[in-house]
C-alpha positions, 0 to 999 in steps of 0.5 A: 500500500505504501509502494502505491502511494497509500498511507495505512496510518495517516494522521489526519482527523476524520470527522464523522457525521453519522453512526450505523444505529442512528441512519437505521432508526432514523432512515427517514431523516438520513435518505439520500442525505451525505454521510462520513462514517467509520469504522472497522471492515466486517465483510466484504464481497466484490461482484464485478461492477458492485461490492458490498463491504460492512462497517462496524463502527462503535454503535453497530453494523451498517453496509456499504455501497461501492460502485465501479461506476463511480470510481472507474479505473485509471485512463491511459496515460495522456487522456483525460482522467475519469477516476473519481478517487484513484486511491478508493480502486486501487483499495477496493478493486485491487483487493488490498482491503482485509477484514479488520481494517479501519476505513472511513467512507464518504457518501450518501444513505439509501435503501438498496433494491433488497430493501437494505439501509446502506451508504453508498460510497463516493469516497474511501479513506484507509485509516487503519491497517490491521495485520492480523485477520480477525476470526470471524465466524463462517457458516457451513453446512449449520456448522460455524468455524473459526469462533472466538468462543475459548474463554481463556482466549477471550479474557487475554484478548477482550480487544478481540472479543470485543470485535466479534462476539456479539453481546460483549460490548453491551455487558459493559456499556450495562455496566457503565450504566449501572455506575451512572444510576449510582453516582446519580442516586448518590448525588441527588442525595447530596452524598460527596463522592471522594477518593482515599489512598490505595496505599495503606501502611495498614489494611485494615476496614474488612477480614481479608488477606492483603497484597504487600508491596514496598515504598522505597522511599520511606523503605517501608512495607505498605499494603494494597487497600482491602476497603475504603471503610476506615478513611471514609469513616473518618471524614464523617468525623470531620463534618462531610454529611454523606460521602461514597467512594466507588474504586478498586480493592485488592486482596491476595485470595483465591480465583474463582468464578465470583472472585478476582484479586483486584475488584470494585467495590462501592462504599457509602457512610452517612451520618445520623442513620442506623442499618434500618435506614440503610436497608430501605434506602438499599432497595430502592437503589437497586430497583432504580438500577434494575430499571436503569439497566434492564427496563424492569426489576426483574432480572433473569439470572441462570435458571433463576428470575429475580424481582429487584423491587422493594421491599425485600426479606429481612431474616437475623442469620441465627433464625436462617441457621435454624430455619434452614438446618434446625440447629439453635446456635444461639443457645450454644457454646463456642466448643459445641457450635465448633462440633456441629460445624464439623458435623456440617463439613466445615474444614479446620475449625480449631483456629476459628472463633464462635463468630468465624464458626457461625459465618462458615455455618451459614455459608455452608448451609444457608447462603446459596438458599436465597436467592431473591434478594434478602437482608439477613441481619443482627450477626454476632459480635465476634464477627463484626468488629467495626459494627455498633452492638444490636439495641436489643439483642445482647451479644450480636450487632446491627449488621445485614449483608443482603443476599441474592442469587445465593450470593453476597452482594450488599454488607451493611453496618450501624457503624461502631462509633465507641472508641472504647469499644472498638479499641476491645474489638480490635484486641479480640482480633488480635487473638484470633491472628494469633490463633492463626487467623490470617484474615483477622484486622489489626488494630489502626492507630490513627482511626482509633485517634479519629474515633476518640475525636467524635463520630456521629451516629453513622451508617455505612455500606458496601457493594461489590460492583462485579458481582451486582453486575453480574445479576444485573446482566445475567451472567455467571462469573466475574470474568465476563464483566471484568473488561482485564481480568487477572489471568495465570502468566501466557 
C-alpha cells in the first residue's frame, strides 16, 4: 500500500457525521442525505461492477455501497482522467482491503433494491491497517468455524472479543450504566463522592488477606487497600454529611468464578442513620438500577428470575441457621457450635472463633438458599468488629449483608462509633491472628485517634460492583464483566 502511494496510518482527523444505529432508526431523516462514517471492515464481497463491504463502527453494523461506476479505473496515460478517487480502486478493486481494517467512507444513505439501509460510497479513506485477520465466524453446512468462543482466549484478548462476539460490548456499556444510576442516586442525595489512598501502611476496614508491596522511599512495607471503610469513616468525623467512594480493592485470595484479586467495590457512610435506614434506602437503589439497566426489576439470572423491587426479606442469620438446618446456635457454646460445624463439613475449625464458626455455618448451609434478594441481619459480635452492638439483642450487632442469587452482594453496618469499644474489638482480633487467623484486622492507630475525636451516629455500606453486575446482566462469573481480568502468566 505504501509502494502505491497509500498511507495505512495517516494522521489526519476524520470527522464523522453519522453512526450505523442512528441512519437505521432514523432512515427517514438520513435518505439520500451525505454521510462520513467509520469504522472497522466486517465483510466484504466484490461482484464485478458492485461490492458490498460492512462497517462496524462503535454503535453497530451498517453496509456499504461501492460502485465501479463511480470510481472507474485509471485512463491511459495522456487522456483525460475519469477516476473519481484513484486511491478508493486501487483499495477496493485491487483487493488490498482485509477484514479488520479501519476505513472511513464518504457518501450518501439509501435503501438498496433488497430493501437494505446502506451508504453508498463516493469516497474511501484507509485509516487503519490491521495485520492480523480477525476470526470471524463462517457458516457451513449449520456448522460455524473459526469462533472466538475459548474463554481463556477471550479474557487475554477482550480487544478481540470485543470485535466479534456479539453481546460483549453491551455487558459493559450495562455496566457503565449501572455506575451512572449510582453516582446519580448518590448525588441527588447530596452524598460527596471522594477518593482515599490505595496505599495503606495498614489494611485494615474488612477480614481479608492483603497484597504487600514496598515504598522505597520511606523503605517501608505498605499494603494494597482491602476497603475504603476506615478513611471514609473518618471524614464523617470531620463534618462531610454523606460521602461514597466507588474504586478498586485488592486482596491476595483465591480465583474463582465470583472472585478476582483486584475488584470494585462501592462504599457509602452517612451520618445520623442506623442499618434500618440503610436497608430501605438499599432497595430502592437497586430497583432504580434494575430499571436503569434492564427496563424492569426483574432480572433473569441462570435458571433463576429475580424481582429487584422493594421491599425485600429481612431474616437475623441465627433464625436462617435454624430455619434452614434446625440447629439453635444461639443457645450454644463456642466448643459445641465448633462440633456441629464439623458435623456440617466445615474444614479446620480449631483456629476459628464462635463468630468465624457461625459465618462458615451459614455459608455452608444457608447462603446459596436465597436467592431473591434478602437482608439477613443482627450477626454476632465476634464477627463484626467495626459494627455498633444490636439495641436489643445482647451479644450480636446491627449488621445485614443482603443476599441474592445465593450470593453476597450488599454488607451493611450501624457503624461502631465507641472508641472504647472498638479499641476491645480490635484486641479480640488480635487473638484470633494469633490463633492463626490470617484474615483477622489489626488494630489502626490513627482511626482509633479519629474515633476518640467524635463520630456521629453513622451508617455505612458496601457493594461489590462485579458481582451486582453480574445479576444485573445475567451472567455467571466475574470474568465476563471484568473488561482485564487477572489471568495465570501466557
Amino acid at each position: 500500500m505504501r509502494d502505491m502511494g497509500i498511507n495505512p496510518y495517516p494522521a489526519d482527523e476524520y470527522e464523522v457525521t453519522g453512526h450505523s444505529t442512528d441512519i437505521k432508526e432514523h432512515f427517514d431523516e438520513w435518505d439520500q442525505k451525505p454521510v462520513r462514517i467509520a469504522g472497522r471492515l466486517m465483510s466484504k464481497r466484490i461482484m464485478g461492477k458492485a461490492s458490498f463491504i460492512e462497517i462496524q463502527d462503535s454503535k453497530g453494523r451498517i453496509q456499504v455501497y461501492v460502485s465501479r461506476d463511480d470510481i472507474q479505473a485509471p485512463v491511459v496515460e495522456g487522456e483525460t482522467p475519469t477516476t473519481i478517487d484513484q486511491q478508493m480502486y486501487n483499495v477496493v478493486f485491487k483487493k488490498l482491503l482485509d477484514i479488520g481494517d479501519f476505513i472511513g467512507i464518504e457518501g450518501f444513505v439509501f435503501r438498496t433494491q433488497m430493501g437494505e439501509i446502506s451508504v453508498h460510497a463516493k469516497k474511501l479513506t484507509v485509516l487503519a491497517k490491521s495485520l492480523k485477520p480477525l476470526p470471524i465466524v463462517k457458516y457451513k453446512d449449520g456448522v460455524a468455524y473459526d469462533g472466538f468462543n475459548d474463554p481463556e482466549q477471550r479474557y487475554r484478548q477482550r480487544y478481540v472479543d470485543l470485535v466479534v462476539n456479539d453481546g460483549v460490548k453491551d455487558t459493559f456499556l450495562k455496566r457503565a450504566a449501572i455506575l451512572r444510576t449510582m453516582r446519580q442516586v448518590f448525588d441527588e442525595a447530596g452524598y460527596t463522592e471522594v477518593e482515599t489512598p490505595i496505599l495503606q501502611q495498614i489494611a485494615g476496614g474488612a477480614s481479608a488477606r492483603p497484597f504487600i508491596t514496598h515504598h522505597n522511599t520511606l523503605d517501608v512495607d505498605m499494603y494494597l487497600r482491602i476497603a475504603t471503610e476506615l478513611y471514609l469513616k473518618r471524614l464523617i468525623v470531620g463534618g462531610f454529611e454523606g460521602v461514597y467512594e466507588i474504586g478498586r480493592n485488592f486482596r491476595n485470595e483465591g480465583m474463582d468464578r465470583n472472585h478476582n484479586p483486584e475488584f470494585t467495590c462501592m462504599e457509602l457512610y452517612v451520618q445520623y442513620k442506623d442499618y434500618n435506614w440503610m436497608m430501605g434506602f438499599t432497595e430502592q437503589l437497586l430497583e432504580r438500577i434494575a430499571i436503569a439497566v434492564n427496563g424492569s426489576t426483574k432480572v433473569q439470572i441462570g435458571d433463576h428470575e429475580v424481582d429487584f423491587k422493594a421491599p425485600y426479606r429481612r431474616l437475623p442469620i441465627l433464625d436462617a441457621i435454624k430455619e434452614k438446618t434446625g440447629l439453635d446456635l444461639a443457645s450454644m457454646t463456642e466448643d459445641e457450635i465448633r462440633v456441629e460445624a464439623k458435623k456440617l463439613g466445615v474444614e479446620d475449625t480449631e483456629h476459628m472463633g464462635k463468630g468465624k464458626l457461625i459465618d462458615e455455618i451459614f455459608g455452608e448451609t444457608c447462603e446459596g438458599t436465597f436467592i431473591q434478594p434478602t437482608f439477613i441481619t443482627d450477626y454476632p459480635v465476634e464477627m463484626s468488629p467495626l459494627t455498633k452492638m444490636h439495641r436489643s439483642k445482647p451479644g450480636l450487632t446491627e449488621r445485614f449483608e443482603l443476599m441474592v442469587n445465593g450470593k453476597e452482594l450488599a454488607n451493611a453496618y450501624s457503624e461502631l462509633n465507641d472508641p472504647i469499644d472498638q479499641y476491645n474489638r480490635f484486641v479480640e482480633q488480635m487473638k484470633l491472628a494469633d490463633k492463626g487467623d490470617d484474615e483477622a484486622m489489626v488494630i489502626d492507630h490513627d482511626f482509633m485517634r479519629a474515633l476518640e475525636y467524635g463520630m456521629p451516629p453513622t451508617s455505612g455500606i458496601g457493594i461489590g460492583i462485579d458481582r451486582l453486575a453480574m445479576f444485573m446482566t445475567g451472567q455467571s462469573t466475574i470474568q465476563e464483566v471484568l473488561l482485564f481480568p487477572t489471568m495465570r502468566p501466557e
